[in-house]
N, C-alpha and C positions, 0 to 999 in steps of 0.2 A: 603798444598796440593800439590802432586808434579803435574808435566804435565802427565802422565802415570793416574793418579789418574782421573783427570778433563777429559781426551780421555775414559777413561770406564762409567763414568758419561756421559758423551756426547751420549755414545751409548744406553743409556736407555730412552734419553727423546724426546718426540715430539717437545716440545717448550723450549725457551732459558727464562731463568729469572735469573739475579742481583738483591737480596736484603744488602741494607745496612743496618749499624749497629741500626740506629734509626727503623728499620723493613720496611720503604720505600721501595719500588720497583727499581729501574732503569726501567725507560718509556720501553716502548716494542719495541721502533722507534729506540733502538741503534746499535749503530755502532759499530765493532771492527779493530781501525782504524790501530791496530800494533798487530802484533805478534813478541818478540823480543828476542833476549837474551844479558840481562843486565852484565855486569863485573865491578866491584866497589876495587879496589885494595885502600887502605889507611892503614893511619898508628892514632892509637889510642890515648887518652887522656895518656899512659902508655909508648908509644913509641913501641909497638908491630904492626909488619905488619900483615896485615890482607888482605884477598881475597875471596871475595863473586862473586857468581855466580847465577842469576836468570831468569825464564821466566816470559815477561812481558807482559800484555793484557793492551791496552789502549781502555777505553769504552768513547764513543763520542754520544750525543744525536743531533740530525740535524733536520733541520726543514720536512724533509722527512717522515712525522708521518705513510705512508702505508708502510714503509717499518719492513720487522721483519726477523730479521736474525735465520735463521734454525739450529738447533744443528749438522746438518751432515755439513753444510757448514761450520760452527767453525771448525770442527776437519777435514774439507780437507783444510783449512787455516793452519790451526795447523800441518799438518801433511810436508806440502808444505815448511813451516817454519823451520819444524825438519831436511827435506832433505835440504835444499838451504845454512840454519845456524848451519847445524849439532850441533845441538840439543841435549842435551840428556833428554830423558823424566824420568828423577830421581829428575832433578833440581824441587824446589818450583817453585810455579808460585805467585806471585805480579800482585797489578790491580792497575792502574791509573782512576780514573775518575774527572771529574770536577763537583765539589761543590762550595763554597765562591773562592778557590783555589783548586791544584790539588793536590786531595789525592791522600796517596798510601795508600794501600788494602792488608792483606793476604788473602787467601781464604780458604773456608769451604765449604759442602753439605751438607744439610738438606731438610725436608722437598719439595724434588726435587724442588731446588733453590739451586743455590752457594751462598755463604754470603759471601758477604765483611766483614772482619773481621780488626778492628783498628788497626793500627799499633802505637808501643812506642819509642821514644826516649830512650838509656841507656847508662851508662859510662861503658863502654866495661872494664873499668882498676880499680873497684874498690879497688883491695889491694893496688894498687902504688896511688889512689888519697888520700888515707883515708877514703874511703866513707864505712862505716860497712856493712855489710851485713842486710837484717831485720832477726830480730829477731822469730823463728817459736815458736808460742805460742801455747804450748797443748790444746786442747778441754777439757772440763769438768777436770780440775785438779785444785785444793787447795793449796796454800806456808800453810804450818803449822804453824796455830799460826794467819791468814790471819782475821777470821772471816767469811768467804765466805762459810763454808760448814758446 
């Protein structure tokens, strides 16, 4: 979801909810203790350089359980952030929150709730490692001669 996306969302809702991927909440009491823009320059498993650019939300839970952050003040956070870090709101947006450790998050909207969405580990270079590609298996189709149909 880019930040453009999450600011039009933001205008429709009265209340702020994070659900994660197990369908848990994020407590009501959080905090969004950064608004940021992440730049991640590296070079791959393949030797190709690569350059990522992302906004980043870090959600914090405090012992402050009256507090509940309002949708309009998200997005004059948000918006404060786009001016000061010149921002562009095309970029994806990325969530941090703290579990066992600190996840990262892509994001979604549904069900007026954003959803944290998992994020995967991948080898950016599978033709230079050897790693095949998977294989896409047709639905409903027969090898001739299989027995299966």
């Amino acid at each position: 979801m880019t930040l453009k996306q999450v600011k039009d969302h933001l205008a429709q809702l009265d209340t702020l909810q994070f659900q994660l991927p197990d369908r848990t909440t994020v407590p009501s009491h959080f905090h969004v203790t950064e608004v940021g823009q992440v730049t991640k320059d590296f070079i791959d498993c393949g030797g190709t350089l690569r350059h990522e650019k992302v906004v980043n939300f870090q959600l914090w839970n405090a012992d402050d359980v009256d507090h509940r952050l309002q949708p309009k003040k998200l997005k004059n956070i948000i918006q404060l952030s786009e001016k000061k870090l010149f921002i562009d709101d095309r970029l994806e947006v990325e969530v941090e929150y703290q579990g066992n450790t600190i996840g990262k998050y892509h994001l979604d909207f549904s069900d007026g709730k954003f959803q944290l969405v998992s994020t995967l580990t991948d080898c950016l270079a599978k033709d230079k490692c050897g790693i095949p590609e998977p294989e896409v298996v047709e639905q409903n189709s027969c090898a001739s001669g299989s027995g299966c149909c």
